[in-house]
Jmol script that loads the backbone (N, CA, C; Angstrom):
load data "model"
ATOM      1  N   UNK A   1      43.290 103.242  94.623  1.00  0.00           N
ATOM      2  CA  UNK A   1      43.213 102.904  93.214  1.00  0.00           C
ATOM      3  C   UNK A   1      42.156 103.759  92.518  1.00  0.00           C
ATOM      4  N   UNK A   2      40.917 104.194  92.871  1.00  0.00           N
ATOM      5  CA  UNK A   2      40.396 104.660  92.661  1.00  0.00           C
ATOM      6  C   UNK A   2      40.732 106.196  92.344  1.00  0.00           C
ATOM      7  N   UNK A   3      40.659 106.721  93.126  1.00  0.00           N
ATOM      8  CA  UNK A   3      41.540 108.315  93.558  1.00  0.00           C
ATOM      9  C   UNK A   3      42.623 107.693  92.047  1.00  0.00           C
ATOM     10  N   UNK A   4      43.299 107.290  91.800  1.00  0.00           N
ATOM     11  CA  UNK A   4      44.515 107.168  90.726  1.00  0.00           C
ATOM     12  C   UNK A   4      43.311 106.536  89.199  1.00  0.00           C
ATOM     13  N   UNK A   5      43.099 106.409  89.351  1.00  0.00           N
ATOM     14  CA  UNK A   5      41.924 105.910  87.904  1.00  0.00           C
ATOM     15  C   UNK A   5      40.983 107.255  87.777  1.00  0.00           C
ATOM     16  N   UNK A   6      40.502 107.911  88.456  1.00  0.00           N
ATOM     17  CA  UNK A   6      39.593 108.951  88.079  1.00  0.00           C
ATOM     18  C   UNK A   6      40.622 110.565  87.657  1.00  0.00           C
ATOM     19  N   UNK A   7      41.860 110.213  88.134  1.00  0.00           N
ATOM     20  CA  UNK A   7      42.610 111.572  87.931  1.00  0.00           C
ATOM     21  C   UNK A   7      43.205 111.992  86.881  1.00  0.00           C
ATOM     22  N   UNK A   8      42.625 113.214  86.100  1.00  0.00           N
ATOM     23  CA  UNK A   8      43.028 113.746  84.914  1.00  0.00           C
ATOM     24  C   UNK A   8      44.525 113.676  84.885  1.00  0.00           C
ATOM     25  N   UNK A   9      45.174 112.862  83.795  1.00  0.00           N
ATOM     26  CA  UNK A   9      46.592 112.604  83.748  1.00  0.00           C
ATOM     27  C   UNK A   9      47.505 113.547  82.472  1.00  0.00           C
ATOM     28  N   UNK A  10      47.033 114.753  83.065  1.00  0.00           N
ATOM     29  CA  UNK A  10      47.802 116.021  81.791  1.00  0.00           C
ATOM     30  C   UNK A  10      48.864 115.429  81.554  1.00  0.00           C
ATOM     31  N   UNK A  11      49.961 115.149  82.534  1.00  0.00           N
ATOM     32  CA  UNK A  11      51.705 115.134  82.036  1.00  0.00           C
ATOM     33  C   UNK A  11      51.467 113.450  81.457  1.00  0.00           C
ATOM     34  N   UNK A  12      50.437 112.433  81.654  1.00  0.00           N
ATOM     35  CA  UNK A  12      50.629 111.003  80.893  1.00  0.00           C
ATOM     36  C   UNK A  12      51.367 110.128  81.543  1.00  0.00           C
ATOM     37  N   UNK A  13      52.184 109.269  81.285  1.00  0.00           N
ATOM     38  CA  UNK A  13      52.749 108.632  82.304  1.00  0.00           C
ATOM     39  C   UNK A  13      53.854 108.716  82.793  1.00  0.00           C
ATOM     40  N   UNK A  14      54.603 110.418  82.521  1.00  0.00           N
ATOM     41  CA  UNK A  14      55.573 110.994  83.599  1.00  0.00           C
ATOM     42  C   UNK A  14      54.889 111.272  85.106  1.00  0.00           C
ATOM     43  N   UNK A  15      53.696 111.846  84.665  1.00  0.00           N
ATOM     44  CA  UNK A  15      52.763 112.571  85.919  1.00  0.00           C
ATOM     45  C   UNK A  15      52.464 110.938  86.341  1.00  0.00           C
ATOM     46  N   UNK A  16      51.843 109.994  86.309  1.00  0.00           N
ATOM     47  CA  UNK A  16      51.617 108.964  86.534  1.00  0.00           C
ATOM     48  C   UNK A  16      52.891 108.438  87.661  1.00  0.00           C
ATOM     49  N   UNK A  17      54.106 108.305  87.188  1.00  0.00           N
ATOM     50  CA  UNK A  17      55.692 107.914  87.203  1.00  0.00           C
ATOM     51  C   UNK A  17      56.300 108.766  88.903  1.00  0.00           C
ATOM     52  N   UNK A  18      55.491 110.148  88.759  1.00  0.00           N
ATOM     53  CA  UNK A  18      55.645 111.107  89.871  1.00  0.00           C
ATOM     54  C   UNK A  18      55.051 110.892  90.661  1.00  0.00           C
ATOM     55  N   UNK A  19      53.779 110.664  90.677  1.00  0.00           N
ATOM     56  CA  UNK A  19      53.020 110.408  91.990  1.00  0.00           C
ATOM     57  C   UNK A  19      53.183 109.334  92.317  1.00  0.00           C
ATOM     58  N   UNK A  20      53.681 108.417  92.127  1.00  0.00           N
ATOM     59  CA  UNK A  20      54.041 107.040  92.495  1.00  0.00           C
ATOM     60  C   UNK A  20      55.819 107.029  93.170  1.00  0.00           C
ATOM     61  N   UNK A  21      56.200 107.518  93.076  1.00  0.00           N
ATOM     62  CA  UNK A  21      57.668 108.028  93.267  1.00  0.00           C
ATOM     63  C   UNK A  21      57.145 108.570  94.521  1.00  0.00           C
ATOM     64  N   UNK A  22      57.027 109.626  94.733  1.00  0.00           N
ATOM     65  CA  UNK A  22      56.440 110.496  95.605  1.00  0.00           C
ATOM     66  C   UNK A  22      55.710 110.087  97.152  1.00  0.00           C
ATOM     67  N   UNK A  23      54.865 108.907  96.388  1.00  0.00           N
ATOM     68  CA  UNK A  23      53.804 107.974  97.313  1.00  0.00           C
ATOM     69  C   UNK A  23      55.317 107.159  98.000  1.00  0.00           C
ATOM     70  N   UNK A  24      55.895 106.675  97.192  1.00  0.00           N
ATOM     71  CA  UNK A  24      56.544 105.762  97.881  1.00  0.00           C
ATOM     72  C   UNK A  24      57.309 106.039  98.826  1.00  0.00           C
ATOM     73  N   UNK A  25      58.241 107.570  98.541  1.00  0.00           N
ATOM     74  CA  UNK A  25      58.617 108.132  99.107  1.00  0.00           C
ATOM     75  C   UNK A  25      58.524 108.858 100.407  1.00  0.00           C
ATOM     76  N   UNK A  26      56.964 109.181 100.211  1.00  0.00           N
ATOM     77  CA  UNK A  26      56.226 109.446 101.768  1.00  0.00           C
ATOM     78  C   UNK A  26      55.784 108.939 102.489  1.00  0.00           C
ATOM     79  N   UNK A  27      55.519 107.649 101.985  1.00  0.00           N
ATOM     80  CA  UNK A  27      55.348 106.467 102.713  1.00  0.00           C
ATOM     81  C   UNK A  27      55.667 106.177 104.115  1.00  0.00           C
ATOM     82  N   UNK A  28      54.851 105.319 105.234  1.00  0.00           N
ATOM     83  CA  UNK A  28      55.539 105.290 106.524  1.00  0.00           C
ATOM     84  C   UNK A  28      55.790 104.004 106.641  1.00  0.00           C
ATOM     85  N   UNK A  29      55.203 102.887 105.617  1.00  0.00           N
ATOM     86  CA  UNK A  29      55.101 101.731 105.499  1.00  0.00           C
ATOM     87  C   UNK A  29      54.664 100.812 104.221  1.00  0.00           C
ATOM     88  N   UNK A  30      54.553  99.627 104.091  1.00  0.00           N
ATOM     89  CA  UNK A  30      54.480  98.740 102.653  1.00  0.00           C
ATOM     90  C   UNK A  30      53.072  99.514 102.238  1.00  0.00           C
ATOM     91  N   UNK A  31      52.349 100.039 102.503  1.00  0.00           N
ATOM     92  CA  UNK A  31      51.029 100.155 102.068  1.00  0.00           C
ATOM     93  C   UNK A  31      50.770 101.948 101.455  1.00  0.00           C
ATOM     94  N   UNK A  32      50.442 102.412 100.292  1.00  0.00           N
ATOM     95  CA  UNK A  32      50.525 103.528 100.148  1.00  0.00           C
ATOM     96  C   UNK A  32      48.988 104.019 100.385  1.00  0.00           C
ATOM     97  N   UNK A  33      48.436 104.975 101.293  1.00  0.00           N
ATOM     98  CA  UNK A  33      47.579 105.375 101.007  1.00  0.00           C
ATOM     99  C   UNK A  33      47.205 106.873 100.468  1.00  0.00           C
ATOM    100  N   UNK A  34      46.063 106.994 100.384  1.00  0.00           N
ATOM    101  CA  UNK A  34      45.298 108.312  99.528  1.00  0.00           C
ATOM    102  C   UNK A  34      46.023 109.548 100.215  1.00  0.00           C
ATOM    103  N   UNK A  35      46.386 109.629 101.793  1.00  0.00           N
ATOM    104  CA  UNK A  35      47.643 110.718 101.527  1.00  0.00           C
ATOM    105  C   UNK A  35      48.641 110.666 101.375  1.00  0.00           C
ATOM    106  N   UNK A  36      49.249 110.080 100.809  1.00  0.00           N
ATOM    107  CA  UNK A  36      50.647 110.176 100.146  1.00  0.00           C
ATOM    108  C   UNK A  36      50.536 110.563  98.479  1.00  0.00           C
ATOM    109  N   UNK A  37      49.364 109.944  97.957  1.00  0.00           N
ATOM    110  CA  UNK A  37      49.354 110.396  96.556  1.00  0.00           C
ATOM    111  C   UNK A  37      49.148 111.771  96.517  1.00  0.00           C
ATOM    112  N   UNK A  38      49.731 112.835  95.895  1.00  0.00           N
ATOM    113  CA  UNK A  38      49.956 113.852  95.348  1.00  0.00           C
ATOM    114  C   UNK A  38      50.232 114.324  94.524  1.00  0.00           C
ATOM    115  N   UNK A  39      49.048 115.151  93.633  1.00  0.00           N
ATOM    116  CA  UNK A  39      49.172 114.817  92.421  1.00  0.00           C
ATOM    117  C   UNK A  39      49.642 116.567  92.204  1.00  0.00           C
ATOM    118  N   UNK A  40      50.415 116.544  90.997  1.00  0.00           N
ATOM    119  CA  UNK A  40      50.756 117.865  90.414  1.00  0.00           C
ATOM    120  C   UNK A  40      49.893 118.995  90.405  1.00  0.00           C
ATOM    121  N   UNK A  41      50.254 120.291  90.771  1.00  0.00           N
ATOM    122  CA  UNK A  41      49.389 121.175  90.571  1.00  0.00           C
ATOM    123  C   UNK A  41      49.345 121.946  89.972  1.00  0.00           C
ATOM    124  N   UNK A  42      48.295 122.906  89.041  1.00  0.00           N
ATOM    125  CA  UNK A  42      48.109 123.296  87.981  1.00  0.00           C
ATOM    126  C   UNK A  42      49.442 124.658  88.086  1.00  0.00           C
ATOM    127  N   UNK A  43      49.602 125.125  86.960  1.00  0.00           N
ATOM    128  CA  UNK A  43      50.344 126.039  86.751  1.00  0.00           C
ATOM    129  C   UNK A  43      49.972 127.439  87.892  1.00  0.00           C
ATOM    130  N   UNK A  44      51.550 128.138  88.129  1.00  0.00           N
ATOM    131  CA  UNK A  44      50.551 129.270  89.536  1.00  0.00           C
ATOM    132  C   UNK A  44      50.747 128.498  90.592  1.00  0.00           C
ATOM    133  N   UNK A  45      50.602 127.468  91.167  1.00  0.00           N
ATOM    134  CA  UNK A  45      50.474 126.689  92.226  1.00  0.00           C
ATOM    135  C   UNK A  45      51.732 126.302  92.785  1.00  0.00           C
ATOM    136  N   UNK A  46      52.414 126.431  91.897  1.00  0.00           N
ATOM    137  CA  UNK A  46      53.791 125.781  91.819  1.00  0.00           C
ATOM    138  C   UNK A  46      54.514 125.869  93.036  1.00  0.00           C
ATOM    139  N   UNK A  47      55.025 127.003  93.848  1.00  0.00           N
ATOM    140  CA  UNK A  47      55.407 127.610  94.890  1.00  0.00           C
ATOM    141  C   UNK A  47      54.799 127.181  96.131  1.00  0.00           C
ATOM    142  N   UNK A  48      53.795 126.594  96.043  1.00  0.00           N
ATOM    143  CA  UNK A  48      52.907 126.074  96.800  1.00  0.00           C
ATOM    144  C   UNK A  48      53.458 124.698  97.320  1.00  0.00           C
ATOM    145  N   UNK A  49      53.897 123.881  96.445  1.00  0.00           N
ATOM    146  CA  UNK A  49      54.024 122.450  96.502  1.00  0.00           C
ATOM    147  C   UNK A  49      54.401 121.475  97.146  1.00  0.00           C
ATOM    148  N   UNK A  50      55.289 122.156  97.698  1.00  0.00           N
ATOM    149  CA  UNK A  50      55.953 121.632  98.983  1.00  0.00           C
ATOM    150  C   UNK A  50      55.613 121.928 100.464  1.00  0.00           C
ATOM    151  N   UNK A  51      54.915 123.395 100.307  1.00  0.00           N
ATOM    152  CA  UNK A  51      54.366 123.176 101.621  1.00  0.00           C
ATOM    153  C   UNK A  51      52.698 122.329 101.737  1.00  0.00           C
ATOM    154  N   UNK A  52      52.119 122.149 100.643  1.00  0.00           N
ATOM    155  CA  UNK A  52      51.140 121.805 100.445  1.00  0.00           C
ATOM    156  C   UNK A  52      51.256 120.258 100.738  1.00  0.00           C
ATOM    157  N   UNK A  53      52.511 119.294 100.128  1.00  0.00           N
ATOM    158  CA  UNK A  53      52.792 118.078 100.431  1.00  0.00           C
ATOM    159  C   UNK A  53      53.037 117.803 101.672  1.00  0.00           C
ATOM    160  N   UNK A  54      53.419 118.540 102.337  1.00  0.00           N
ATOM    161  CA  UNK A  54      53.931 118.639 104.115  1.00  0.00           C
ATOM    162  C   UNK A  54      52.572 118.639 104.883  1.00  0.00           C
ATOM    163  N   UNK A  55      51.950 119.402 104.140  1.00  0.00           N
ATOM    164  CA  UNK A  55      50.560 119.450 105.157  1.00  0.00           C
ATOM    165  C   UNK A  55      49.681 118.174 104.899  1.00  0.00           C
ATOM    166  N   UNK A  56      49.742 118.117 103.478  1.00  0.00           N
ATOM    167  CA  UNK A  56      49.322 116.176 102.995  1.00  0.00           C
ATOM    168  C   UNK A  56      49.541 115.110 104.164  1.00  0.00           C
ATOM    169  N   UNK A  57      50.936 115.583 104.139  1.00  0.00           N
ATOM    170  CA  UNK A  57      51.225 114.273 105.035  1.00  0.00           C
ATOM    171  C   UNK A  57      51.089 113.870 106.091  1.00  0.00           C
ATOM    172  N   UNK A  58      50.917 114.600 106.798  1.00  0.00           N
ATOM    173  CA  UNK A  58      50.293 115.223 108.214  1.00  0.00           C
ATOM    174  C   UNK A  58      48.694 115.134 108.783  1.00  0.00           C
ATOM    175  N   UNK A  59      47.895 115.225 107.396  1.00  0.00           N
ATOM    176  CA  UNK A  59      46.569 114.929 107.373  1.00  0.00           C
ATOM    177  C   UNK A  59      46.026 114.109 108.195  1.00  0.00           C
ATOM    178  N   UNK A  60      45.154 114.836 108.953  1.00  0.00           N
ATOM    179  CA  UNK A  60      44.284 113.513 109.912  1.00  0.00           C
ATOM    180  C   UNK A  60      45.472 113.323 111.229  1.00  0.00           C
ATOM    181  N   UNK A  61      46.687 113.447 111.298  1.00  0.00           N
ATOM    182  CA  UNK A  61      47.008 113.176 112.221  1.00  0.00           C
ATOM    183  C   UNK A  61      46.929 114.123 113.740  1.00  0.00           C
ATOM    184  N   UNK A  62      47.139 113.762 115.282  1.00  0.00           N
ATOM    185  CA  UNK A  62      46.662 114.347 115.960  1.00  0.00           C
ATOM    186  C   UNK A  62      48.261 115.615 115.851  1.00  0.00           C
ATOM    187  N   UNK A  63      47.720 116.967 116.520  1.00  0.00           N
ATOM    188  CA  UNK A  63      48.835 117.440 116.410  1.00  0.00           C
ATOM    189  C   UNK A  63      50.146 117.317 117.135  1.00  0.00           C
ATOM    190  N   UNK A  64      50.171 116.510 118.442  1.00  0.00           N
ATOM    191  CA  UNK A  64      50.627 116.175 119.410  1.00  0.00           C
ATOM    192  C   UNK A  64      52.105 115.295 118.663  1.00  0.00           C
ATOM    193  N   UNK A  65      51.193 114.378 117.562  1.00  0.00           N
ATOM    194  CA  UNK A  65      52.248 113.327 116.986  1.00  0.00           C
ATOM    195  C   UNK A  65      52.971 114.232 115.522  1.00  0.00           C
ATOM    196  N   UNK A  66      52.104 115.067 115.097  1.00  0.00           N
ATOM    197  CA  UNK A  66      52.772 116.219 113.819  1.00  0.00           C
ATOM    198  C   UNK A  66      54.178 116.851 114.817  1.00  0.00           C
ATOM    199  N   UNK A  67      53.826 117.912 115.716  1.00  0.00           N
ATOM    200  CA  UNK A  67      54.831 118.117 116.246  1.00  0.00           C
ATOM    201  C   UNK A  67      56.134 117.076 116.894  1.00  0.00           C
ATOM    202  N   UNK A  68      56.454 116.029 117.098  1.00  0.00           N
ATOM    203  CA  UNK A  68      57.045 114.840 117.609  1.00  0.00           C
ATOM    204  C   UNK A  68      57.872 114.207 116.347  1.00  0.00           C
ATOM    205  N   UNK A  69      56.631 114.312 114.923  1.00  0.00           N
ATOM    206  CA  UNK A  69      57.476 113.896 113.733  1.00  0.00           C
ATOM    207  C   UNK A  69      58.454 114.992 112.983  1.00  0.00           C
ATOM    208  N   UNK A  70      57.749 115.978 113.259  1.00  0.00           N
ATOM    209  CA  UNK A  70      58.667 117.376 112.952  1.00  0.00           C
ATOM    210  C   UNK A  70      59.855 117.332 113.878  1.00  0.00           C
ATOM    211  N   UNK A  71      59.323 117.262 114.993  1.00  0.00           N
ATOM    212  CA  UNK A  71      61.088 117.072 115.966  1.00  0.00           C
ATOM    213  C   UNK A  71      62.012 116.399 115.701  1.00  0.00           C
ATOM    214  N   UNK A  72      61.570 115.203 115.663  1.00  0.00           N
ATOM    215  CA  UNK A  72      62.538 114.030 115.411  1.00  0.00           C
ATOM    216  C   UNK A  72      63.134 114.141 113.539  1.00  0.00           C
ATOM    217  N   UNK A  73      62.308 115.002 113.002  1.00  0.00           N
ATOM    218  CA  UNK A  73      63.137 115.220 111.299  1.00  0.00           C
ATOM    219  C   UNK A  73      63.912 115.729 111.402  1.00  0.00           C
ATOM    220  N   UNK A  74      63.958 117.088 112.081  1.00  0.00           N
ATOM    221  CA  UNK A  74      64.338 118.199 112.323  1.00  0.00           C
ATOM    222  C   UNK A  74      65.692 117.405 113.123  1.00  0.00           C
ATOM    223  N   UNK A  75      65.490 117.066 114.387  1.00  0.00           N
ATOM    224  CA  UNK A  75      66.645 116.451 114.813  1.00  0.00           C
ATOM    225  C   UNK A  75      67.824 115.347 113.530  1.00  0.00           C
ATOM    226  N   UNK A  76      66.815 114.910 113.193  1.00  0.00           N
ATOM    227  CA  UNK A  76      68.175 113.816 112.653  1.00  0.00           C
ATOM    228  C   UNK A  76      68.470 114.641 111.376  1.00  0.00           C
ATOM    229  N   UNK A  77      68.068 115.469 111.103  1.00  0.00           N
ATOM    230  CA  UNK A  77      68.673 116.570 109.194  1.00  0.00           C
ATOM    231  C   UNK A  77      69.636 117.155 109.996  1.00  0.00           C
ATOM    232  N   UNK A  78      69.416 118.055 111.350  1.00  0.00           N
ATOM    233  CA  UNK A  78      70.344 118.386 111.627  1.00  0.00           C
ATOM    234  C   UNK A  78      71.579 117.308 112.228  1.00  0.00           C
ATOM    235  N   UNK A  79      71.021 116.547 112.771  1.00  0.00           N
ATOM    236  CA  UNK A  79      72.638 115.767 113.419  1.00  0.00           C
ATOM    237  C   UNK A  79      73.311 114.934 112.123  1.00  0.00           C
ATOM    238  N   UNK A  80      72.542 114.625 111.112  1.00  0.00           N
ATOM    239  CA  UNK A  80      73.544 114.418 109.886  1.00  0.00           C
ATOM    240  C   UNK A  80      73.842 115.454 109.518  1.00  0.00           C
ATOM    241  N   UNK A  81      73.831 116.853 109.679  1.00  0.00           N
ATOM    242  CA  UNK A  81      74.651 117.738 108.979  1.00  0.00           C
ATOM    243  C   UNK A  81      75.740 117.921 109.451  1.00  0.00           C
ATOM    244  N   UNK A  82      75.919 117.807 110.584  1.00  0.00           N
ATOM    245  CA  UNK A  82      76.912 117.721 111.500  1.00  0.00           C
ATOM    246  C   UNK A  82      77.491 116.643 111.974  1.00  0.00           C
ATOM    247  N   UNK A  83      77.995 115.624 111.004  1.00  0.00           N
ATOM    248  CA  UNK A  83      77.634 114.015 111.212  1.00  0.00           C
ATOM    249  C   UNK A  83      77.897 113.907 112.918  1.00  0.00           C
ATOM    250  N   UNK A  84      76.762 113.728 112.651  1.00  0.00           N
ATOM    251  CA  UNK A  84      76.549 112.862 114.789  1.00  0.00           C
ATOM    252  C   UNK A  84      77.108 113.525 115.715  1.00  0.00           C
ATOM    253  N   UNK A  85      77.307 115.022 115.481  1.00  0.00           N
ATOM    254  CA  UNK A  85      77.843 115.833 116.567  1.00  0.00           C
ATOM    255  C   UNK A  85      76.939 116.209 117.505  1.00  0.00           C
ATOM    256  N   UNK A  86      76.585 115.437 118.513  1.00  0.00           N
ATOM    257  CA  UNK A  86      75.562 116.149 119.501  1.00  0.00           C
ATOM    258  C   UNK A  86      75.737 117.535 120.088  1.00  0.00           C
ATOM    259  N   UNK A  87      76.853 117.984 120.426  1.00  0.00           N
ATOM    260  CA  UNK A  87      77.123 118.899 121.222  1.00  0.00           C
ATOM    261  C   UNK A  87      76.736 120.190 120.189  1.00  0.00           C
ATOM    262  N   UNK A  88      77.022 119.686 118.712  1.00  0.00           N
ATOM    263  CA  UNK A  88      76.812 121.174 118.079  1.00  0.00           C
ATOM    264  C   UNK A  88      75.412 120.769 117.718  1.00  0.00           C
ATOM    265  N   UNK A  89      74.711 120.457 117.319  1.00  0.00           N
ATOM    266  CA  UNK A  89      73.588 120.056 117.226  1.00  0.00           C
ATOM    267  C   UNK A  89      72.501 120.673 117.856  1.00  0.00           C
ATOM    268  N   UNK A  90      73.043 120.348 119.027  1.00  0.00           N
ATOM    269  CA  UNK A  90      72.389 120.512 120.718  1.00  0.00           C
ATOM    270  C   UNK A  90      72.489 122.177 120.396  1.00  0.00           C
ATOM    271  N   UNK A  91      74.084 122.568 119.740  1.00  0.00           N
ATOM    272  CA  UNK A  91      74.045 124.391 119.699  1.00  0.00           C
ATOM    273  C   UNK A  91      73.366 124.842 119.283  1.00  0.00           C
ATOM    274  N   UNK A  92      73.272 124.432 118.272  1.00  0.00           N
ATOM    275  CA  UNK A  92      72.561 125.094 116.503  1.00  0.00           C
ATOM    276  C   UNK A  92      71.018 125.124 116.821  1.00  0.00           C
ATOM    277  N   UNK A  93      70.370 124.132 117.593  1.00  0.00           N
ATOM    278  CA  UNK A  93      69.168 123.904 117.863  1.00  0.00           C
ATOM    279  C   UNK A  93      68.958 124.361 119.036  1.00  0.00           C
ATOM    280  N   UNK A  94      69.854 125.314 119.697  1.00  0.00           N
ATOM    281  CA  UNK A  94      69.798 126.329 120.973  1.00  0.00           C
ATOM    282  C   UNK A  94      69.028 125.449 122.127  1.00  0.00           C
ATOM    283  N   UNK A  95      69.559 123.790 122.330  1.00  0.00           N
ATOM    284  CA  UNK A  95      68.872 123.349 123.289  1.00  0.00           C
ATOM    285  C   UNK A  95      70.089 122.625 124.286  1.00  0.00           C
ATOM    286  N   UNK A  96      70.027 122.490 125.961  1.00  0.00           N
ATOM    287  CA  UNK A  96      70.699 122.176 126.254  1.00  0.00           C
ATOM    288  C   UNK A  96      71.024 120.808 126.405  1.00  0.00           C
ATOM    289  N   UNK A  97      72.204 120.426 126.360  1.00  0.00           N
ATOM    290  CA  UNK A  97      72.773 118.510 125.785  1.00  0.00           C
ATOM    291  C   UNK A  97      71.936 118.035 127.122  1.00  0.00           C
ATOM    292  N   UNK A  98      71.421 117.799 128.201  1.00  0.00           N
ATOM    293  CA  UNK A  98      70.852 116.852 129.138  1.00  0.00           C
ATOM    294  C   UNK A  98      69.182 116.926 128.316  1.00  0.00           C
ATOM    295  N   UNK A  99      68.634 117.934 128.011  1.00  0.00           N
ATOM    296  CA  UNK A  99      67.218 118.048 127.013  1.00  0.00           C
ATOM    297  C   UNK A  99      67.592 117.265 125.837  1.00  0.00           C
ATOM    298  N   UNK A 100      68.593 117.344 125.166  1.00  0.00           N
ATOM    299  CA  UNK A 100      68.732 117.080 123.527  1.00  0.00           C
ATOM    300  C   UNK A 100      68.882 115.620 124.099  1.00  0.00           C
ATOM    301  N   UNK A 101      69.905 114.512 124.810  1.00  0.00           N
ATOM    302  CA  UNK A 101      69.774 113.307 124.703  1.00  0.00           C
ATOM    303  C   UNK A 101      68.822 112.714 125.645  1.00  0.00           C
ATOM    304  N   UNK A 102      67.764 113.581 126.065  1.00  0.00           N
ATOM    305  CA  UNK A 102      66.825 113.044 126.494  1.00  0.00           C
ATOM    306  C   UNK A 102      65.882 112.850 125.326  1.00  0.00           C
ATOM    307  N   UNK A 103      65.814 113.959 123.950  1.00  0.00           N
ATOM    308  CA  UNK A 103      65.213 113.518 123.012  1.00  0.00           C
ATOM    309  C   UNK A 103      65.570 112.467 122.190  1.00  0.00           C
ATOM    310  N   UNK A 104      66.937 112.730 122.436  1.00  0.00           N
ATOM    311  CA  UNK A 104      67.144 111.404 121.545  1.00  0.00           C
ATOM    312  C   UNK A 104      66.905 109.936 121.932  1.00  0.00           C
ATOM    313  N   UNK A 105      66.902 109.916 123.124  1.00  0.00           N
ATOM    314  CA  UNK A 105      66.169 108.334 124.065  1.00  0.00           C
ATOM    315  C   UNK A 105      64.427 108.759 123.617  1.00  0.00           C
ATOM    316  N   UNK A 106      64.048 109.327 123.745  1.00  0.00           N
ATOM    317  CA  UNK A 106      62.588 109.678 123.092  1.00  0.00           C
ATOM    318  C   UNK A 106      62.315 109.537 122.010  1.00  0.00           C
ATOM    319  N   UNK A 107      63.394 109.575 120.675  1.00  0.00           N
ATOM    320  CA  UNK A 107      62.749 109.388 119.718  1.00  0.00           C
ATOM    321  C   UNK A 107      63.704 108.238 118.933  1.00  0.00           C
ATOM    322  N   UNK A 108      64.689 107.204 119.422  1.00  0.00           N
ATOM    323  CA  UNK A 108      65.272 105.983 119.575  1.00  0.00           C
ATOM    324  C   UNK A 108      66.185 106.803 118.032  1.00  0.00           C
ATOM    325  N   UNK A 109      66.988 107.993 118.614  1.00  0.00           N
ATOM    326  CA  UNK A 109      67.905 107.935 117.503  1.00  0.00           C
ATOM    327  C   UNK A 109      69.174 108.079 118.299  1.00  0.00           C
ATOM    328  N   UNK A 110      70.135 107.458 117.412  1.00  0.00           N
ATOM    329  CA  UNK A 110      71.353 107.567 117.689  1.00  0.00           C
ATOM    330  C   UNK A 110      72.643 107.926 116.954  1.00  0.00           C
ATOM    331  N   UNK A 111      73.120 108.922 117.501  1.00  0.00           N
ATOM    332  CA  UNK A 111      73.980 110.038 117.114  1.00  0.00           C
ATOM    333  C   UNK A 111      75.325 109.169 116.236  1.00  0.00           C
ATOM    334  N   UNK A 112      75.812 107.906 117.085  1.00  0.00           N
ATOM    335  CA  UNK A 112      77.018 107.399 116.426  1.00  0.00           C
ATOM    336  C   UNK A 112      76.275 106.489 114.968  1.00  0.00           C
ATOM    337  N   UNK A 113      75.293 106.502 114.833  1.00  0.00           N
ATOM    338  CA  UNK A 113      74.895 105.974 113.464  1.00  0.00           C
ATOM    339  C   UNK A 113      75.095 106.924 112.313  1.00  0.00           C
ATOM    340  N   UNK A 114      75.158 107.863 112.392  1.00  0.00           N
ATOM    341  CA  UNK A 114      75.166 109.173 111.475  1.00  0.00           C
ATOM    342  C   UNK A 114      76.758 109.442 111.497  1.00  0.00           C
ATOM    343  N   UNK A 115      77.357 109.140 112.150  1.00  0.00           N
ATOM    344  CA  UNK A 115      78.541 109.275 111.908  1.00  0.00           C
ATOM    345  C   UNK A 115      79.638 108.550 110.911  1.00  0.00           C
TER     346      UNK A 115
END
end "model"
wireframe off; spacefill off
backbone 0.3
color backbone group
C-alpha cells in the first residue's frame, strides 16, 4: 500500500487501473505483493518492459525454482499450442518422450487437460 500511495501517478487512474490488472495477473496467490506491482516506465524504456516484468517476477527467488517455473511455462504454452500433443511437443522441445513425461509427473501437468 505504501509503494502504491507514494507513486507518481502520470497516466491517473488508467496507470492506477494497470498496475492493478497486472498485479493480479502475476499473482501466485490471493495476496498481491510489492513484486508484482509494476509500474509503467518512462518513455525510451518501453522495449524494455516485458523483459523487465519477467525479471520482477522472479525477484528474490532461488534460481533453482526460476528455472523449474520457466520449464513448466514453457512446457504447458507449448503443449497448448499443440493441444496436448505430447509426442510433438516432446519434438519441438527436442526432448525425448520418457524425459518429457517424466517432466510432466514433475511438474503435475497433464497433457489430456489441454486438449
Amino acid at each position: 500500500m505504501t509503494r502504491l500511495s507514494n507513486h507518481h501517478w502520470p497516466g491517473n487512474i488508467r496507470e492506477l487501473e494497470n498496475v492493478i490488472q497486472r498485479a493480479v495477473l502475476m499473482s501466485k496467490s490471493n495476496v498481491i505483493t510489492e513484486q508484482e506491482l509494476i509500474f509503467d516506465l518512462p518513455a525510451g524504456e518501453e522495449k524494455d518492459k516485458s523483459y523487465l516484468s519477467l525479471l520482477q517476477k522472479f525477484e528474490g527467488l532461488p534460481l533453482k525454482k526460476i528455472t523449474s517455473e520457466m520449464e513448466r511455462d514453457i512446457i504447458l504454452h507449448i503443449l497448448a499450442k499443440y493441444n496436448g500433443n505430447v509426442a510433438k511437443t516432446a519434438q519441438v522441445l527436442k526432448i525425448g518422450k520418457t524425459a518429457f513425461y517424466d517432466k510432466l509427473k514433475r511438474y503435475d501437468i497433464s497433457a489430456k487437460n489441454l486438449k
